[in-house]
N, C-alpha and C positions, 0 to 999 in steps of 0.2 A: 476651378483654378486652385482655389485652395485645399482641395483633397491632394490635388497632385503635390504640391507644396508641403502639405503632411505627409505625403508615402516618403519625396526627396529626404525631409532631413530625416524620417526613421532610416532608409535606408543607408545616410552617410552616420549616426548614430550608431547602427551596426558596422558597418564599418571600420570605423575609431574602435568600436570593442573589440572588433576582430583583431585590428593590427596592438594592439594593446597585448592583445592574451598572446598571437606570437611573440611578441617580442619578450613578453615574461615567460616563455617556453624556451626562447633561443637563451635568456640570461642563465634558467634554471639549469638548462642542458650543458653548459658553459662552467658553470659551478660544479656538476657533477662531474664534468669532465676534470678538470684541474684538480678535484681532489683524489679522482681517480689515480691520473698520475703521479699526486702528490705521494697518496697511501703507497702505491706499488714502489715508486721511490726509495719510503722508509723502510718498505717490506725488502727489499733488496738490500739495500745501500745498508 
């Protein structure tokens, strides 16, 4: 009973890390994006 209990929260542990690193991938991407446009912006305008 309590192995299964150890795999559970490793496996919601991983989990949390997972959604953790997408969502610091969807911010990062997010960032790149607006300065993208920002730059091409100043590069034009």
């Amino acid at each position: 009973m309590s192995g299964l209990y150890q795999r559970a929260m490793a496996q919601q542990a991983l989990e949390a890390r997972r959604h953790r690193y997408l969502r610091r991938q969807r911010v990062l991407l997010l960032v790149f994006a607006i300065t993208t446009v920002l730059g091409y912006l100043l590069l034009v305008g």
